[in-house]
N, C-alpha and C positions, 0 to 999 in steps of 0.2 A: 201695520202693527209690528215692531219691534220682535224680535224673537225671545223666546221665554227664557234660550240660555245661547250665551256668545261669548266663546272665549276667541281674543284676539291675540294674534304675535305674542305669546304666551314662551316666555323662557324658565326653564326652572336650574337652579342651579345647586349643586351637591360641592362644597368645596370648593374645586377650581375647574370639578366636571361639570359638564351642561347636559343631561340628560334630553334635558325637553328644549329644542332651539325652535322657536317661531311657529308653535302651534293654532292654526286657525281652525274652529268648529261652530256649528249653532242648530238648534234644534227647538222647531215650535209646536204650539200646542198641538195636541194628538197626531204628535209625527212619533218616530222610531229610527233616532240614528243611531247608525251599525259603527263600532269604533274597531278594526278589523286589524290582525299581524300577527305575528311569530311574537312568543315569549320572547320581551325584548324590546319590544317594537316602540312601548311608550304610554299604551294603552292604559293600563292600572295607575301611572302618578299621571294620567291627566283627569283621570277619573279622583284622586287624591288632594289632586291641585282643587278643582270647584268643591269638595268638600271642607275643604280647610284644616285637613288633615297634614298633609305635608312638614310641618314643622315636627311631630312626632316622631316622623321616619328621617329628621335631620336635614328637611331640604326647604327651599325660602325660591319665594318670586323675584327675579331678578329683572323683569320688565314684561310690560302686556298687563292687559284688561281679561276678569272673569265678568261678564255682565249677566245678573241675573234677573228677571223681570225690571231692566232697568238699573238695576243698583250693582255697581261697582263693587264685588266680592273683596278685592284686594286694598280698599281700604276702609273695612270694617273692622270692630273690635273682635276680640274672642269671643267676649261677653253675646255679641249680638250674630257671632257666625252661631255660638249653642242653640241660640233661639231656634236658627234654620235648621242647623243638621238635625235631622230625624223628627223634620217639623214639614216645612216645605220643600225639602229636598232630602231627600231617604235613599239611601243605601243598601243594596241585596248583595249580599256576599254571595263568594262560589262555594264556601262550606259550612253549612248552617251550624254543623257541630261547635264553630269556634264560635260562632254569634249567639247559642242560645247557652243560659248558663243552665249546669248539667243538674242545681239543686233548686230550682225555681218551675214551679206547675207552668207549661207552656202559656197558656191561658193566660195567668199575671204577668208574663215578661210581656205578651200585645198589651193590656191593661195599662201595663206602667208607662206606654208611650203616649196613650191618647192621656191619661193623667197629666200627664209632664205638656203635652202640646196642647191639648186641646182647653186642661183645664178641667176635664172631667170628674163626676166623685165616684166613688167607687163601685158603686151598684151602675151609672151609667156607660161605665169604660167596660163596666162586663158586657153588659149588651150591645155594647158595638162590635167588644169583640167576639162572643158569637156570631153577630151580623156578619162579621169580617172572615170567620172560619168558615161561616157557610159559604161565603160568596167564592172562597177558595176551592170548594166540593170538597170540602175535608168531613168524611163520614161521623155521624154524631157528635157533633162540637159540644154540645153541654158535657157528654164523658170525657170526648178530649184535652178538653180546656182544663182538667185536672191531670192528665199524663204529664211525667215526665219526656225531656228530651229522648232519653233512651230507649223509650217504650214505643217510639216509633221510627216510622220506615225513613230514609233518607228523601223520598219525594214528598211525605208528609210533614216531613223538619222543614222542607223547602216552602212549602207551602206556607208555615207557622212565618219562619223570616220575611215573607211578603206580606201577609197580615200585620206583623210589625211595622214593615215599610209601610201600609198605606195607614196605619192605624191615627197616626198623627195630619192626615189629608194633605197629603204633598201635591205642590205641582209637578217636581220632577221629580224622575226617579233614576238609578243611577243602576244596573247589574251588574256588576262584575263577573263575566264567565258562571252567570246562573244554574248553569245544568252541568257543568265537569265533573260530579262525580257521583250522577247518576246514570241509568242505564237509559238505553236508545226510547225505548217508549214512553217514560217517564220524562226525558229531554222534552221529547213534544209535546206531551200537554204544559209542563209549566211553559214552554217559550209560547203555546197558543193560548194561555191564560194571560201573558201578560200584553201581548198583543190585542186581546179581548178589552181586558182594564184599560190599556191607551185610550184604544177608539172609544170605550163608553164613558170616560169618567175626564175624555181630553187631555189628560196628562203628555208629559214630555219624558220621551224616552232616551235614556244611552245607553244601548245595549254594549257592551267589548263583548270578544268573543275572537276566535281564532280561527271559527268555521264558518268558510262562503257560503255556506249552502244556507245554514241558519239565515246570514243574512239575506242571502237573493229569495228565502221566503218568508220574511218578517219586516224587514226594515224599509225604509221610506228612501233614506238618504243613505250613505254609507262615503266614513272619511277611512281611508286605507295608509296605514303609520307604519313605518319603517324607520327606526334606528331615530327616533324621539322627532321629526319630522312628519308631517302628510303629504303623502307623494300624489294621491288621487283623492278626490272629493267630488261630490255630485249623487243624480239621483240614481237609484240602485236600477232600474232599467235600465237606462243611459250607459251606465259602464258595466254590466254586465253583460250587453250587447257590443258595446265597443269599448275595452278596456286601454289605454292609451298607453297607460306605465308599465314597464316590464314585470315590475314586482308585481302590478295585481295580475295582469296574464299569468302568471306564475303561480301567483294563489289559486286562481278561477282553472286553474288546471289542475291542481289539486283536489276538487269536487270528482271523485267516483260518481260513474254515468252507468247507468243501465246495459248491460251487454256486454260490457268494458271485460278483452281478454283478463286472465290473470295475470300479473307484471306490470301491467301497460301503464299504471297508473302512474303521474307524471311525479318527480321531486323539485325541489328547489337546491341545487348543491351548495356546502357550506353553511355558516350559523351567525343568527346575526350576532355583531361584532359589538364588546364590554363600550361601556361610556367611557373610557379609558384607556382605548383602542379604536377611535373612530377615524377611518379613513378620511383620505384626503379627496377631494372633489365631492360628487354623488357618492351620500355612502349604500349604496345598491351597486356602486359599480365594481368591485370585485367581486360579485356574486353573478352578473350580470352578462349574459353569450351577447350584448347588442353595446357593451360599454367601446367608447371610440377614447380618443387622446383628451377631446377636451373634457370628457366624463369625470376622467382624474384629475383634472388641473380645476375645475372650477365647480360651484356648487349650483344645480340650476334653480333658477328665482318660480316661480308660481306663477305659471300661465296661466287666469280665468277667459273664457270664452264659453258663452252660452250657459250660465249660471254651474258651468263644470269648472275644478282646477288641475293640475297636472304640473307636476316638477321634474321633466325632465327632458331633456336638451333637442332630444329624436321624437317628442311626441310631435303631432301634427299641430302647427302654428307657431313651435318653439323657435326658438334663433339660437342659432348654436355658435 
């Protein structure tokens, strides 16, 4: 069976910059791929790119396949990407403030998706979306569903944007940095809610996110993007036991450990570098204590072995 989404050699091009040069990903039913880096890294326009957003923020497909249950994203109309977005492939933002409009009863803005997707009339889109507040543990959805935005808490507004995402019955769903600006305990249940919804309802998950830990307890697979590239792909045991690319050692050492003195916790020096300013060779390698000569001179190609990939020079099987 085909995976539910596969983007291939995926370049996106802004002017005469190339943000996203030859991204490969794919994610199937009731999996959970981790799309993992630094602000910067690529994460948010490839999450862009399969929405078909892209053209709004000024940027266009310059070669490569989005495949989604089979069909060929990149040569569909607008007309018929609307259908999808917020139909079968739904979007969670990181700030629900800007997703929920501030003068519309929470309640209707779920309402108006299943309307619009599903085709609902008005008394049935309610009931689903009660159905849908409940299943979020959002306490008294029949009061709620008349609050405004305002009148609730930041993990309750969270909750409302995923009842939206699911209100239209998507296969995939898409999160943007889900939980950044709420607090540590309220992060974990939405991230174990949605990880909940994967496994019961099969969906296809891309989590972004910039926190390993998130990922090495939630996701399936995990692609690790650096500077509009995937330097590591594979499944998230596999490379968190044995991480091959310097960048994700680097991330994976970022995780605070239990005991861990005060100080001790590790950095990565340096920032990644503007689409505008992309180094020459591996662009990881000015950042990089293992970079050699040919690091700079050349870009390394995508080594797969054993359903894992790895881009660079020094990892094991590489030819340098």
């Amino acid at each position: 069976m085909p995976a539910l989404l596969k983007v291939e050699d995926l370049h996106i091009g802004f002017g005469p910059l190339e943000p996203l040069s030859g991204v490969d990903i794919a994610v199937d039913r009731g999996r959970i791929l981790g799309l993992v880096g630094e602000s910067g890294s690529g994460k948010s326009m490839t999450a862009m790119s399969v929405m078909g957003l892209l053209p709004l923020m000024g940027g266009r497909i310059k070669s490569g396949r989005i495949l989604f249950d089979g069909t060929d994203l990149t040569s569909i109309g607008e007309k018929a990407y609307r259908n999808l977005r917020g139909g079968r492939i739904a979007l969670i933002t990181q700030n629900p403030m800007t997703s929920l409009d501030p003068v519309v009863k929470v309640g209707r803005q779920i309402d108006q998706v299943a309307e619009i997707h599903l085709k609902l009339d008005r008394r049935a889109a309610r009931e689903k979306t009660i159905g849908l507040m409940a299943r979020m543990r959002i306490p008294s959805p029949e009061m709620t569903y008349d609050l405004f935005p305002h009148q609730l808490s930041g993990g309750l507004r969270q909750r409302i944007v995923i009842a939206m995402a699911l209100a239209g019955d998507p296969d995939l769903l898409i999160a943007d940095e889900p939980t950044t600006a709420l607090d540590v305990t309220v992060q974990a249940q939405i991230i174990a809610l949605l990880h909940e919804l994967v496994k019961e309802k099969g969906l296809g998950l891309v989590l972004i996110t910039h926190d390993m830990g998130v990922v090495a307890q939630t996701c399936d697979e995990v692609a690790v993007m650096y500077c509009g590239k995937v330097v590591e792909y594979g499944q998230v045991d596999a490379i968190f036991d044995a991480p091959r690319h310097p960048y994700t050692r680097a991330l994976i050492g970022c995780i605070p450990q239990p005991g861990m003195a005060q100080g001790s916790l590790a950095g990565i020096p340096g920032m990644v570098p503007p689409a505008s300013a992309m180094p020459a060779g591996c662009r990881f390698n000015p950042r990089c204590p293992q970079a050699i000569d040919v690091c700079r001179a050349s870009s390394p190609p995508s080594v797969v072995d054993a359903g894992r990939s790895v881009a660079c020079f020094l990892a094991e099987g590489a030819s340098a």
